[in-house]
MIRO-365760 format. One record per residue: residue in three letters; x, y, z of N, C-alpha, C, O, CB in turn. Coordinates in pm, whole numbers, plus 50000, padded with zeros to 5 digits. Each point is the difference from the previous one (the first is absolute). Glycine has a CB too. Layout:
BEGIN
ALAXYZXYZXYZXYZXYZ/...
//
This chain:
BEGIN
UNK889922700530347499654992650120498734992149974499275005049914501835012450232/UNK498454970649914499344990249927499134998350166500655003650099501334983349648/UNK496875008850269499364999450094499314984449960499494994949900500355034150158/UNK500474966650092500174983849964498444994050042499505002850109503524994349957/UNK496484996449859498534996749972499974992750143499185005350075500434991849628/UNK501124991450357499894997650120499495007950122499064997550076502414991849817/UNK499355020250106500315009250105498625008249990499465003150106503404997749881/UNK496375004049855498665004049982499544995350047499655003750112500255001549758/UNK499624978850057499064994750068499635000550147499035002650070501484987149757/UNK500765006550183499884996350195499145015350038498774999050003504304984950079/UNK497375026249938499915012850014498315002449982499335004650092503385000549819/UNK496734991149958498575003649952499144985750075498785002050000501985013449721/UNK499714969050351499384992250058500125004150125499114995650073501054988849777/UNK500715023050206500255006450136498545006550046499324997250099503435008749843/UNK497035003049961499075010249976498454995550009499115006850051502765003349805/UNK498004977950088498724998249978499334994550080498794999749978501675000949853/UNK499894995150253499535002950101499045010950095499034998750075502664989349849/UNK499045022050032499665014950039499105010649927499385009250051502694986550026/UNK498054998849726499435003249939498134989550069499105003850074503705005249715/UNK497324984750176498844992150027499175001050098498784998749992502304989849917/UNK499665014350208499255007250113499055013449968498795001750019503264989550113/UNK499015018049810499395011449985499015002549870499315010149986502704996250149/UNK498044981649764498814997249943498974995850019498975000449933502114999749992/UNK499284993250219498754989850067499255012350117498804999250024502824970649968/UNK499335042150081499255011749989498995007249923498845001650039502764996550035/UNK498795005349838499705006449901498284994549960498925005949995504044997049937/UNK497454983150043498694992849985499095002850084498855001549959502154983049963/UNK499355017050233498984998850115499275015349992499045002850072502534978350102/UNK499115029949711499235012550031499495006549844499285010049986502314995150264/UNK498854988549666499465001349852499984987949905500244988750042500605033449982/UNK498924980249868500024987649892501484992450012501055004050050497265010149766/UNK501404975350129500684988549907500905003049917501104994649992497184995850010/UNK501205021049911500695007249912501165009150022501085000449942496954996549986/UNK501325013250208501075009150042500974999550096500735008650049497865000949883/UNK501214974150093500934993450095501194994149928501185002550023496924992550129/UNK501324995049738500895000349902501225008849923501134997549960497014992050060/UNK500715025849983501295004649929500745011750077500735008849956498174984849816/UNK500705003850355501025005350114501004989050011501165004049984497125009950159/UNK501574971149882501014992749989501054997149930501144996150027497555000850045/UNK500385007449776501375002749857500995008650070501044996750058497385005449699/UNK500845014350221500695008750021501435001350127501095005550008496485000749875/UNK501684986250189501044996850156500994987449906501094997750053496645005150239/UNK502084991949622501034991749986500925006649935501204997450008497614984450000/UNK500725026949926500794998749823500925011650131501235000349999496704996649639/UNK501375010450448500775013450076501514988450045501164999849957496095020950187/UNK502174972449939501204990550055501224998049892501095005750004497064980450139/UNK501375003949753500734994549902500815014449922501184999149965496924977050014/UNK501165035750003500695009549927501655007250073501115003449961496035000849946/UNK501894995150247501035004750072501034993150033501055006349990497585004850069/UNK501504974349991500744989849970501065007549872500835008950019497064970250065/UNK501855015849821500385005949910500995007349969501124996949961497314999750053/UNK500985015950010500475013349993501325002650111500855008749981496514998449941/UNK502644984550182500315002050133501494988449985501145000850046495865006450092/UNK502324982749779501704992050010500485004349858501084994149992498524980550168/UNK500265031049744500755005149838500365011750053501055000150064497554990549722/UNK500745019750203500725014650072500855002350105499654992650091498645013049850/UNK502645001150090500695002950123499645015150023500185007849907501814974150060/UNK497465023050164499415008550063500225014949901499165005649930501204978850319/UNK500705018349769500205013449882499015001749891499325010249988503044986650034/UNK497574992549894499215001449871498944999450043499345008449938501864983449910/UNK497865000750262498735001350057499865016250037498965005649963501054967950131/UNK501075034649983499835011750061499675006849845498905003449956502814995650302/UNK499455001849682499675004149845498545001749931499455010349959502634977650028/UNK497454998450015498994999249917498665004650079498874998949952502454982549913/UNK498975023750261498765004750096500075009649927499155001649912500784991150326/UNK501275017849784500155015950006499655001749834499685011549970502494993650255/UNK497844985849671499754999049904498395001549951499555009049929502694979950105/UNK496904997750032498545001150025499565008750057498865002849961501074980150036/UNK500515024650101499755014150089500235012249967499765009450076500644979150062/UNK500265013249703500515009249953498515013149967500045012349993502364967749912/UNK496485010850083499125009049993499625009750124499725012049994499674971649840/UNK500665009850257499715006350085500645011350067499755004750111499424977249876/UNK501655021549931500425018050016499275007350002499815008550086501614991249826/UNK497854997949967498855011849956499444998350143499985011050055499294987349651/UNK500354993550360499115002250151500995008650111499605003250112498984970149861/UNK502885029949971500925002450122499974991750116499715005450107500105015149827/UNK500484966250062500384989550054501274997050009500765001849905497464993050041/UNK502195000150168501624994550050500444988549941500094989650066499635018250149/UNK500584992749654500014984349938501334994350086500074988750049498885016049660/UNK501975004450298501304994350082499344992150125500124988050024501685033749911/UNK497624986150123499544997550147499534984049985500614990450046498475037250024/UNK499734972249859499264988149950500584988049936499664988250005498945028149974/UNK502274989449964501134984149972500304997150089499724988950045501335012849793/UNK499955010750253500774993650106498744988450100500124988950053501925037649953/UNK497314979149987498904996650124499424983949907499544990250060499385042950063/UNK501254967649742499124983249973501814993249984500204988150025496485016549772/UNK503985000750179501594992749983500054991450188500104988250034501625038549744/UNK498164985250295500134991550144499144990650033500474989650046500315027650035/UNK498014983949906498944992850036500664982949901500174988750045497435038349995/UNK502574977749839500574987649935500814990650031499924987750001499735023849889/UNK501194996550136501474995550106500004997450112501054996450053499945014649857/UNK497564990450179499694994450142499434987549960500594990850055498945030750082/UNK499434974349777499444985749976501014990750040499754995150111498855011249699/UNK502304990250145500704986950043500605002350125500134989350059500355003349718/UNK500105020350309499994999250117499084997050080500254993750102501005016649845/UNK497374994150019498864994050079499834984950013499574994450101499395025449831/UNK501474973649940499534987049975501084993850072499804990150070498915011849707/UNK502525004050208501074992350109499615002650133499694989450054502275013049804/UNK497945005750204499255001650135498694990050058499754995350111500995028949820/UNK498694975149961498854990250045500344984449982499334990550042498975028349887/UNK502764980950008500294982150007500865000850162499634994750104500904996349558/UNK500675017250317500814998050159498945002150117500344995750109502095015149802/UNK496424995050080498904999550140499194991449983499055000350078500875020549974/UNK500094968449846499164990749944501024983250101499654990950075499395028049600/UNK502214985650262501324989950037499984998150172499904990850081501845019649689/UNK498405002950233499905001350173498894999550082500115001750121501425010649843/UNK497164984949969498974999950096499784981150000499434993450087499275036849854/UNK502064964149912499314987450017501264989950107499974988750050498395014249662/UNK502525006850285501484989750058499155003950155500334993250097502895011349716/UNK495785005450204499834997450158498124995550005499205002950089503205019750017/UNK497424971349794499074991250021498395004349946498934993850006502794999550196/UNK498655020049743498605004849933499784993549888500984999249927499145021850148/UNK498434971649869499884993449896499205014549896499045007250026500864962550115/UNK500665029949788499435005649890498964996949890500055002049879501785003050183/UNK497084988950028498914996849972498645008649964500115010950056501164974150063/UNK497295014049797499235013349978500045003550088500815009150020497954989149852/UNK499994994650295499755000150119501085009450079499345009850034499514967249926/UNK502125024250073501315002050044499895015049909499805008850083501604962649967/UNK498645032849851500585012949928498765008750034500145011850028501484978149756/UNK496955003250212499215014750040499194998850096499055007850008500904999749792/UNK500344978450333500295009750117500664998450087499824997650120498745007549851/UNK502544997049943500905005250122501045010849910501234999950009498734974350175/UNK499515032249756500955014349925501335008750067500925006149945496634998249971/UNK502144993750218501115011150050501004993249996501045006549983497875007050161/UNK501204975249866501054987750052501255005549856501155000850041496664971150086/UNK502095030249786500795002749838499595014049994500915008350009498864967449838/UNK499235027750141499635017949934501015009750074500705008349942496394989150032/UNK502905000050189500705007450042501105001649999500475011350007498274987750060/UNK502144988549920501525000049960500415007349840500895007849963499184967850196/UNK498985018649785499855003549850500155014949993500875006749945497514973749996/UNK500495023350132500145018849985500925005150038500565008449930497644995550099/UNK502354992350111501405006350057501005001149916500625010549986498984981250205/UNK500634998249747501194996149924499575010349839500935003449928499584965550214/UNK498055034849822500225005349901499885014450032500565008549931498824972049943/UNK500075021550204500845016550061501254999250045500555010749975497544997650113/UNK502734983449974501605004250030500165001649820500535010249958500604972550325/UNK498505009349644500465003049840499675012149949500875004049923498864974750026/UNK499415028350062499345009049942501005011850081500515008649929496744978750011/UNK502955012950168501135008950058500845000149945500425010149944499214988450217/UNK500934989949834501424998149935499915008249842500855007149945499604965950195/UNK498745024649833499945001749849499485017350003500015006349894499244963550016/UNK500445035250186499945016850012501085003150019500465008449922497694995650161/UNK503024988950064501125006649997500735001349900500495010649962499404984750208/UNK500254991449768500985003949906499505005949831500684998149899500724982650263/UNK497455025549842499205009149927500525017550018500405007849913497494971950127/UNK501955022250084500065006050033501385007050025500185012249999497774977850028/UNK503314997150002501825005449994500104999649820500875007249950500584977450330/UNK497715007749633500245004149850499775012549975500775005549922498704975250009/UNK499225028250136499945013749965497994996849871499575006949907504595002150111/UNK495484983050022498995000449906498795001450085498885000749949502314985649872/
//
């Protein structure tokens, strides 16, 4: 499987946005330096996971957790538990991200501009739909946790 440099790019210019902010944080409370290489680190995290996230299909990710976690027996730790628990969380990301474009779709077809001004203040207007919708998910995703037997 081949991961298409387009589809990267776009993905890591998406980002930088976000990276840059939180370097331009970073700046406002320490060096130059350690802003910098919080910004690496936040990239290369993005770009790796990218990555990792479109070549692998979920199994071999669960795999290679319970694999990296293998030490942690000696602590008597739930490595099962702990996959299962970073496998779901994994497998919720793009439901979240679909959720926030359809409340994104539906707030602008009734006239909300999605402007800075507009996102922090007026938060409840999206947060709250946002949350509802990711707790009915998070239910959903107990019930049928829960009729699997895990």
């Amino acid at each position: 499987m081949r991961i298409s440099f387009k589809k990267h790019f776009k993905v890591l210019v998406t980002n930088l946005t976000f990276i840059l902010f939180i370097i331009l944080c970073n700046f406002l409370f320490s060096s130059i330096e350690e802003s910098l290489k919080v910004g690496i680190r936040l990239f290369l995290a993005i770009d790796y996971t990218y990555i990792m996230g479109n070549y692998f299909n979920p199994s071999r990710i669960r795999m290679a957790f319970r694999y990296l976690f293998s030490p942690l027996k000696l602590l008597k730790v739930d490595i099962a538990a702990l996959t299962l628990i970073l496998s779901i969380s994994l497998a919720f990301i793009p439901i979240l991200m679909d959720e926030a474009k359809m409340i994104k779709i539906s707030l602008k077809s009734k006239g909300f501009d999605f402007n800075f001004k507009n996102v922090i203040t007026k938060p409840h207007i999206y947060l709250i739909t946002f949350l509802n919708g990711l707790f009915d998910r998070v239910d959903e995703i107990e019930r049928s946790l829960q009729l699997k037997g895990y």
